[in-house]
C-alpha positions in Angstrom: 298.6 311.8 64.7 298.8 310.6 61.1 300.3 308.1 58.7 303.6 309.9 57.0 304.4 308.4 53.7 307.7 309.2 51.6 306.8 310.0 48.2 310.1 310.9 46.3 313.5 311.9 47.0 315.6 313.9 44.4 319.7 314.3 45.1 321.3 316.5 42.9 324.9 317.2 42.4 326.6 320.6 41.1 329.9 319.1 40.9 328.5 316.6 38.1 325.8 318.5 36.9 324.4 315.4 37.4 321.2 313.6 39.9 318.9 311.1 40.7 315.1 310.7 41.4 313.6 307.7 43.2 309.2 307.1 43.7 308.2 305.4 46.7 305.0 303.8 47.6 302.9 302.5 50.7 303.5 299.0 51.7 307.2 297.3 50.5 309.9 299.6 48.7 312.8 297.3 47.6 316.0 299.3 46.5 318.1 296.4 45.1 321.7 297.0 43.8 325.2 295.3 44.7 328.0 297.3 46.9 328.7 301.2 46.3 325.7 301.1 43.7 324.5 304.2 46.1 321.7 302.6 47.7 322.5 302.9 51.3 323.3 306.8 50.5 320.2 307.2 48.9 318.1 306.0 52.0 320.4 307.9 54.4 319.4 311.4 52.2 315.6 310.3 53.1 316.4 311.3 56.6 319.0 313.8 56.3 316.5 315.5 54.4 314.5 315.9 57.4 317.0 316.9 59.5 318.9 314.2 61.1 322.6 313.6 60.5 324.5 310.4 59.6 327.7 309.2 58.8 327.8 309.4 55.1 331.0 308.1 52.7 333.5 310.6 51.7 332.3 310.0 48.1 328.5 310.9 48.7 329.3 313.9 51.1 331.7 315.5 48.6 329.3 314.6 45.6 325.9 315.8 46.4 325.2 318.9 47.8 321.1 319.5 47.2 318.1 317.0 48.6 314.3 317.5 47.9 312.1 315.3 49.6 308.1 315.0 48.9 306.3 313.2 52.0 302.4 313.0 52.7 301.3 313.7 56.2 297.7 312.1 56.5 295.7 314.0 53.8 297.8 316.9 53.1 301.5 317.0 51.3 304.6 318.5 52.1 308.2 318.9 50.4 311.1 319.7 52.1 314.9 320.8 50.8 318.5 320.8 51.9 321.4 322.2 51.5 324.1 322.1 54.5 322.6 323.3 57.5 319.7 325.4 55.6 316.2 323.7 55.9 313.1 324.7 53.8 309.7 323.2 55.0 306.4 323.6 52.3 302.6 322.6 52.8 302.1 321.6 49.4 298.1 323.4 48.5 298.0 321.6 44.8 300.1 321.1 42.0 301.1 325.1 41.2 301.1 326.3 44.7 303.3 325.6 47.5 303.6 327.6 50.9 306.7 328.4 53.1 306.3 326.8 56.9 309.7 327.5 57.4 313.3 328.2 56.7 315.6 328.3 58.7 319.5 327.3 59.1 318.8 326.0 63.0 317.5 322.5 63.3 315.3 323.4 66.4 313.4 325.7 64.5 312.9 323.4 61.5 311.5 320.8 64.0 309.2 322.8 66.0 307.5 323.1 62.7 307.4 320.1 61.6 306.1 318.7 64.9 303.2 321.3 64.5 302.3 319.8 61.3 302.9 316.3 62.6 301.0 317.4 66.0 303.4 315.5 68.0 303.5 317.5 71.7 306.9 315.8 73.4 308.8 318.4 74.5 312.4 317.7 75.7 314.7 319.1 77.2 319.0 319.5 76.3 321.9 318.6 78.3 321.8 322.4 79.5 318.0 322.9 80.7 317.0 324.4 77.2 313.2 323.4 76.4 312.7 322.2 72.6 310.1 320.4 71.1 310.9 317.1 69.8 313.1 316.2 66.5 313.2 314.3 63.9 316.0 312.3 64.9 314.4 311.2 68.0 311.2 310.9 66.2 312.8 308.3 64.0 315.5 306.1 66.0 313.5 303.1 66.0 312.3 303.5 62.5 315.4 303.0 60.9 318.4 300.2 60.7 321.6 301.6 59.0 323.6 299.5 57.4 326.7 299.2 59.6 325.3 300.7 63.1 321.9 299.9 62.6 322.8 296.2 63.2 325.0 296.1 66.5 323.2 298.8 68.1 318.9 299.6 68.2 318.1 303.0 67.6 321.4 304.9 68.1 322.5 305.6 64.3 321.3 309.8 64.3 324.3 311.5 65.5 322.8 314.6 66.3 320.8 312.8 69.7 322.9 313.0 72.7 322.7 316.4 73.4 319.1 315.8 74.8 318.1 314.8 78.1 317.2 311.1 79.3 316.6 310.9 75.1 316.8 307.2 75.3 314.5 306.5 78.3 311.9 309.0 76.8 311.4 307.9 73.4 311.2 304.2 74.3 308.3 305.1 76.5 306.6 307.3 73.7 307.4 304.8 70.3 305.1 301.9 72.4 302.1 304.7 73.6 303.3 304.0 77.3 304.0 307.7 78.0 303.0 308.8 74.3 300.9 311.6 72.5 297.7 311.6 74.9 300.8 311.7 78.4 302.3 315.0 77.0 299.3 316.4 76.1 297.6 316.3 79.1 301.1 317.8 80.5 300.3 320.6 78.4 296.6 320.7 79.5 298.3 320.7 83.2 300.4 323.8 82.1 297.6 325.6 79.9 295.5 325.4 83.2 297.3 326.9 85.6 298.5 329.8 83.4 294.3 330.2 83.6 294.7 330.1 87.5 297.5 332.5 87.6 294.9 335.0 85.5 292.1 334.4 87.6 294.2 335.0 90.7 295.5 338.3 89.0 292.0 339.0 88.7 290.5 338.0 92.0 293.7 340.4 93.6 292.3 343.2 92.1 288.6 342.4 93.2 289.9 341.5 96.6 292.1 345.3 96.7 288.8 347.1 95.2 286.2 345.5 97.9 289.1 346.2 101.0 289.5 349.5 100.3 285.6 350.7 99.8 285.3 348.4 103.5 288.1 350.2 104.6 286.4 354.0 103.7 282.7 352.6 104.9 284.7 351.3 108.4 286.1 355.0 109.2 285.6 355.8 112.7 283.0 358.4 113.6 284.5 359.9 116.4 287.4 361.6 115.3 289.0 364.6 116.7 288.9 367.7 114.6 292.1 369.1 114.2 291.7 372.0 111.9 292.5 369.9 109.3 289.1 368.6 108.7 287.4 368.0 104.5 284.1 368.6 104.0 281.8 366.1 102.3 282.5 366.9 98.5 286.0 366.5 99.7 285.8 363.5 100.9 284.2 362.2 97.7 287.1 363.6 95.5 289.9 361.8 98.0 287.7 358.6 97.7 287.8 359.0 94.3 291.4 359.5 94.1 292.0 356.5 96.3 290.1 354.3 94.1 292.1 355.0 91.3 295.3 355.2 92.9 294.3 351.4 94.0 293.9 350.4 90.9 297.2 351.9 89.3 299.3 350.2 92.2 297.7 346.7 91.1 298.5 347.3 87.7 301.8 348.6 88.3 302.7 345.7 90.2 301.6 343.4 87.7 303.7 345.2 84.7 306.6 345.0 87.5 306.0 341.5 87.7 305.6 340.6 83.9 309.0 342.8 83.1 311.1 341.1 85.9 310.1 337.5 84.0 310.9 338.6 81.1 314.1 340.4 82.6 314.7 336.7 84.5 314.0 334.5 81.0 316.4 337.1 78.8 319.3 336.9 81.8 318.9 332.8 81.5 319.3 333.5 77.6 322.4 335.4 77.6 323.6 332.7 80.3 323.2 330.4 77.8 324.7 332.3 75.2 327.7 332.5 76.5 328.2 329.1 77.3 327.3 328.0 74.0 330.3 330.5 72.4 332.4 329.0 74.9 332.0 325.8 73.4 332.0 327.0 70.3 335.1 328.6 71.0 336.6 325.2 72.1 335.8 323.8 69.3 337.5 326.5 67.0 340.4 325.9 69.3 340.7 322.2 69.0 339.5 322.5 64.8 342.6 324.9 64.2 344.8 322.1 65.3 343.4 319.5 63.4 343.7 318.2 59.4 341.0 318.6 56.8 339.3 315.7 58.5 338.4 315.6 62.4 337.2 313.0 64.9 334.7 314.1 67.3 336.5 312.9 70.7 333.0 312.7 72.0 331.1 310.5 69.8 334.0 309.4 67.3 331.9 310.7 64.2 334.1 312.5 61.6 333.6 315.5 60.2 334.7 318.0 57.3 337.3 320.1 58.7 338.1 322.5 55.7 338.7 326.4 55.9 334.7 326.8 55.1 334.2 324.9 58.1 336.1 326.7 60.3 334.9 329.5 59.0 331.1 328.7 59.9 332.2 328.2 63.3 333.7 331.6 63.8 330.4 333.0 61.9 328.2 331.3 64.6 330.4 332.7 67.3 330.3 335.9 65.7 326.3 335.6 65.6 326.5 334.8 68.7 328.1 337.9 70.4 325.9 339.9 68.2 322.6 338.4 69.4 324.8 338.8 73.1 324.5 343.1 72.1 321.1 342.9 71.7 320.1 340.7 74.4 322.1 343.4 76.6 320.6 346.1 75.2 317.4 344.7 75.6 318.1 343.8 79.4 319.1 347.6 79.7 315.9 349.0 78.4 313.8 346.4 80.9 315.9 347.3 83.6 314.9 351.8 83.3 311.5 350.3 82.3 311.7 348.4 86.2 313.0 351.5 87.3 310.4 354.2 85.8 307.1 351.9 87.2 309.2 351.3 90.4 309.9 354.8 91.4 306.3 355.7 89.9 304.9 353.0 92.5 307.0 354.7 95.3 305.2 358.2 94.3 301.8 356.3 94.3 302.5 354.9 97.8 303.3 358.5 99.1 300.4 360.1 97.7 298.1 357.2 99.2 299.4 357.1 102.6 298.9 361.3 102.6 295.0 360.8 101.2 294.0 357.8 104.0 295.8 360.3 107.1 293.5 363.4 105.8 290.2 361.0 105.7 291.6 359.5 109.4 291.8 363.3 110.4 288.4 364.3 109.2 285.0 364.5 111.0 282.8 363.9 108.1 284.1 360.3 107.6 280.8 359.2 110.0 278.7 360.0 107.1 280.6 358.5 104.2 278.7 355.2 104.4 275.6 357.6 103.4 277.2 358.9 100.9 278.2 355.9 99.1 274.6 354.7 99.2 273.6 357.6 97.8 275.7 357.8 94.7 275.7 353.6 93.9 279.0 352.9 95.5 276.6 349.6 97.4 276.5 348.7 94.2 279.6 348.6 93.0 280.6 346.5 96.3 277.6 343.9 95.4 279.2 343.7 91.4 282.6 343.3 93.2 282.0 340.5 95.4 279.8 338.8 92.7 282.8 338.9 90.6 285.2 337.8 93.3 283.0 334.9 94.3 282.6 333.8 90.2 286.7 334.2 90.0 287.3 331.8 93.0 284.6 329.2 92.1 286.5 329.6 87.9 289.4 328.7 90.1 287.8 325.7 92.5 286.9 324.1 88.9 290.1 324.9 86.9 292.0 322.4 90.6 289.6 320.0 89.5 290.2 319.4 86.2 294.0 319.8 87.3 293.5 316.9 89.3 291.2 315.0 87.2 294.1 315.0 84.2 296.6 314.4 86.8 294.5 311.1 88.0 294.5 310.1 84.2 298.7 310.8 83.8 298.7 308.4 86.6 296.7 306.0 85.0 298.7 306.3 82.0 301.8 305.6 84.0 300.3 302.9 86.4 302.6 299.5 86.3 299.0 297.3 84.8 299.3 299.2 81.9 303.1 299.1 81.2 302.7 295.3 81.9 299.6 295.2 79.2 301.5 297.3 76.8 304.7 294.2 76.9 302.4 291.9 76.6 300.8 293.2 73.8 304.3 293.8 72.0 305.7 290.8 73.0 302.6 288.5 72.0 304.2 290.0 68.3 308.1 289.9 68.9 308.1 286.3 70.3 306.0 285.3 66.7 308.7 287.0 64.4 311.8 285.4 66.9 310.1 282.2 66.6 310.3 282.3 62.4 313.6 283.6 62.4 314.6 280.7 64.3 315.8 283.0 67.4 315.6 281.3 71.1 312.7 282.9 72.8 315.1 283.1 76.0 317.0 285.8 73.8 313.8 288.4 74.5 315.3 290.6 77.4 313.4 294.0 77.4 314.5 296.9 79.3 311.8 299.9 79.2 310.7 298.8 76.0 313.7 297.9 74.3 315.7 295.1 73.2 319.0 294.2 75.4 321.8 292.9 73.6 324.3 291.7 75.8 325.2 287.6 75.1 323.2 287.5 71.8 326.4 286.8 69.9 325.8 285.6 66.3 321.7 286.1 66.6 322.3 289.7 67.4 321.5 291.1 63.7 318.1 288.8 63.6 317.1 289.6 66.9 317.5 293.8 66.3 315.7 293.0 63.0 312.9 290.9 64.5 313.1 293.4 67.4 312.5 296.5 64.7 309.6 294.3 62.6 307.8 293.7 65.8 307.6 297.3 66.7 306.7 298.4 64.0 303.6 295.8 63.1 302.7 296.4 67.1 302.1 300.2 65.9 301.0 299.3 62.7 297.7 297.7 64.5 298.2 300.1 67.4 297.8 303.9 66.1 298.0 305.4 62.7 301.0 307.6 63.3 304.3 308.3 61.5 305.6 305.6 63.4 303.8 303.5 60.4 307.4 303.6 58.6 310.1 301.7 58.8 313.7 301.6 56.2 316.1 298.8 56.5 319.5 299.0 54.9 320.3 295.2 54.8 324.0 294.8 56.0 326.8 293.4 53.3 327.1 290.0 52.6 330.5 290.3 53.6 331.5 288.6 57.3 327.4 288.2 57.9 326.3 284.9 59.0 324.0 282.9 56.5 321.3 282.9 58.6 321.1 286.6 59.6 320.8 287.3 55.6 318.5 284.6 55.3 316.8 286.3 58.0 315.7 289.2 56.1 313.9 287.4 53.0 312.0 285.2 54.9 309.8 287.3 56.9 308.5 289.7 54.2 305.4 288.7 54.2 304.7 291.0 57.6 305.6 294.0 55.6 303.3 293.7 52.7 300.7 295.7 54.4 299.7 299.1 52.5 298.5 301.0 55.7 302.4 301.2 56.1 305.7 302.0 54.2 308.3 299.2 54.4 311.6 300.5 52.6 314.4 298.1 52.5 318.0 298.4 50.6 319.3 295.1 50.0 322.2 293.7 47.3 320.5 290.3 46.9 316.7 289.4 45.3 314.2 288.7 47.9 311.6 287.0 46.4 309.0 289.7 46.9 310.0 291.2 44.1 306.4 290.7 42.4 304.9 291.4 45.7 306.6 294.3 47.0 304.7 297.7 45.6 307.8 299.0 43.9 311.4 298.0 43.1 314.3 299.8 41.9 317.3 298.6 40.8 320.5 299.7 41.0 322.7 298.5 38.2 326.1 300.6 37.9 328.6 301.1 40.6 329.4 304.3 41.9 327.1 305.4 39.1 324.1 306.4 41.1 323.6 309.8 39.6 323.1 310.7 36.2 322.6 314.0 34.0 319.0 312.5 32.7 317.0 315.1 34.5 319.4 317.3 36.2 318.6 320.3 34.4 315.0 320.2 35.7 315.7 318.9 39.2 318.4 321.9 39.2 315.3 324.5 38.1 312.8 322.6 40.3 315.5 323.2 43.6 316.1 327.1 42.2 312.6 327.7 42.2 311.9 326.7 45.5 314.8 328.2 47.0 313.9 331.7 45.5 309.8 330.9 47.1 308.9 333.3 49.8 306.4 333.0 52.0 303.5 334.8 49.3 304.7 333.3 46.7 303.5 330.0 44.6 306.0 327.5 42.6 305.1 324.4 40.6 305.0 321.2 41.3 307.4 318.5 39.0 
């Protein structure tokens, strides 16, 4: 893995006609500016940008509609842009030339790119037994505090989460390196390894067929009565002959039977799927028509837009929906006669085999076919075979070993010394920053990695901050990774005890460090100001936006929008 950097986020408005353009730098990013000066907006687009979703205010969601975002990766550059649910992903070559990853309106699709590019292996799986790689939002849960959520609750302020199994339990594990990048890929390497096996095994069947049947013709007893129904010699080569190749079409048909039922099996679980999915979506077009122009999800609580164009893209997904249904259908049809054709070919096969081995069993010249193998190379062909078969199964002894020689390293990554070494690592780093904010060491309860908050009362806001700090200078020395990140959107000075705003100032210092990217939103001056690598400031309420550079920001946005995958656009 690499470090990720943000570079610049650009929010445009077609309403106004109007945007806004912030630069960011490693090491500390303050965004200063009092209460609806758009700052905690602004850092919220940074993420929805990439994918996850927030609760933004009416004001923001109804004013901006477009979001380019420039990031580094390591060594190479990337932009990405938004608009609703339609994601555009670029490797950045140089300044004139930009290539399409990917573009796509569904969030999976986006992220299994991105995690290509990231080369982040976790793979998850939903509520419903789908496999997906993993997302952004998960990716970032512990890099970011929102303003309001962000400081009752540690890592919970992406909305588009719970839908994913055990999401919680496995990200804690892979933020701190317990079960992180080198766990899931040697799960991979696990997986990789026996689809190896399963080919060699294919493989070794066919040897294994091949060498039974030519021990099968050279075994023939000698003494068998003539019946009339007797082949001579060149015969019996010919039927040999046919029987050989009637082996080998039976072993391939079986295989193709084999491959065409999976895919038969994975296109059934798709439609299965499918149709559960309209059914929701359904349910939710149901309980949408009954609602006003705003709706509250009786799930999570989050609101949402509930105007006709809403509705409307929910009866276009279901309608997607039962057309990718028709094709799946038609698809299952075609494998199903494709079944039938090799099936009922196999049967034929079968029939023609059984009447070839009864009219070499009848024959009195099948004493002398040994001979006439050895005579025509057929020893030969037994000595390759067997030689082949024996360098399959020992291919196959090796590929177990290494299977359990990765599996003996999973445990190791797993053992109980190793989680204890990891906590004490972290904690050697969270009890320092609790100790300057004045927090009670007894307050440190962790529970698989992460911060409990039950009985922390009025320390609760310090503690999640010291609790976010920590992790991230614990994987700021640990791993360069994009876990070298972290935004803070202070809370408002409203309600908040002294202390926790206090809080925030006084432990800058940590986050000076340029092999990171520290960005924090916050109404009051720190005192870093001269220290941190950038500042902006935001001066005029609710005038966050402004028509300055909208005209090229709109062109820049067109440009890329229009960009196929051949095609080149410059860079602002």
């Amino acid at each position: 893995m690499k470090r990720l950097l943000i570079k610049k986020l650009i929010v445009i408005s077609d309403v106004e006609e109007s945007s806004r353009e912030i630069s960011l730098l490693d090491g500390l990013n303050l965004i200063i500016g009092e209460n609806k000066t758009g700052k905690s907006s602004l850092i919220k687009s940074m993420f929805y940008s990439l994918g996850c979703e927030l609760v933004f205010e009416d004001d923001w969601k109804n004013l901006v509609q477009k979001y380019i975002l420039f990031f580094d990766y390591g060594e190479k550059k990337y932009c990405v842009i938004r608009e609703k649910k339609r994601l555009k992903l670029f490797n950045i070559v140089n300044d004139s030339q930009f290539v399409v990853l990917s573009e796509t309106d569904h969030f999976h699709e986006f992220c299994a790119v991105l995690m290509r590019e990231f080369d982040i292996s976790m793979d998850c799986l939903t509520n419903h037994g789908g496999e997906i790689t993993a997302t952004t939002p998960l990716l970032f849960r512990f890099q970011y505090i929102d303003q309001d959520l962000g400081w009752s609750k540690i890592g919970e302020s992406f909305t588009n989460m719970k839908y994913i199994r055990n999401w919680k339990e496995n990200t804690n594990k892979y933020v701190v390196g317990y079960q992180g990048e080198e766990y899931y890929k040697e799960k991979q390497n696990i997986l990789k390894i026996k689809n190896t096996i399963q080919e060699f095994n294919v493989k070794l069947k066919y040897f294994s067929e091949l060498l039974k049947a030519i021990q099968t013709k050279t075994n023939v007893e000698e003494n068998i009565q003539d019946d009339g129904n007797t082949l001579d010699n060149s015969q019996i080569k010919s039927v040999f002959s046919e029987l050989d190749n009637l082996e080998r079409r039976k072993i391939k048909l079986g295989d193709n039977i084999s491959e065409f039922k999976n895919v038969q099996y994975e296109k059934n679980l798709q439609l299965a799927t499918l149709k559960m999915y309209i059914k929701e979506l359904n349910k939710d077009h149901d309980y949408a028509m009954k609602q006003e122009d705003d709706i509250i999800c009786p799930t999570c609580g989050t609101v949402h837009n509930n105007t006709l164009l809403d509705r409307l893209e929910i009866v276009k997904d279901v309608q997607s929906g039962n057309e990718l249904i028709k094709q799946i259908r038609i698809e299952l049809k075609e494998l199903e006669s494709q079944i039938n054709e090799l099936s009922e070919e196999k049967i034929q096969i079968n029939k023609r085999y059984n009447l070839l081995k009864k009219q070499i069993e009848r024959s009195k010249e099948s004493a002398t076919i040994a001979n006439t193998f050895r005579n025509e190379g057929k020893q030969e062909i037994v000595l390759t075979g067997k030689f082949q078969r024996d360098k399959i199964i020992k291919s196959i002894v090796d590929e177990e070993r290494n299977i359990k020689l990765i599996e003996e390293n999973i445990k190791e990554l797993n053992s109980s010394e190793r989680r204890k070494k990891i906590i004490s690592n972290f904690k050697a780093i969270y009890e320092k920053i609790l100790h300057e904010l004045n927090v009670p060491l007894k307050a440190l309860k962790l529970k698989d990695f992460v911060q409990e908050l039950t009985k922390t009362g009025s320390e609760k806001p310090r503690i999640i901050y010291a609790y976010h700090v920590a992790l991230y200078l614990y994987n700021l020395n640990r791993i360069v990774s994009p876990f070298n990140l972290l935004v803070i959107d202070t809370p408002n000075q409203q309600g908040q005890d002294w202390k926790n705003l206090k809080s925030i100032d006084e432990i800058l210092g940590h986050l000076l460090d340029k092999r990171g990217q520290v960005i924090i939103g916050t109404e009051r001056e720190t005192g870093y100001e001269k220290q941190a690598s950038n500042v902006i400031r935001l001066l005029e309420e609710r005038k966050t936006l402004t028509k300055k550079d909208y005209i090229s920001h709109i062109e820049l946005y067109r440009s890329l929008e229009q960009l196929s995958k051949l095609e080149s656009a410059p860079q602002p």
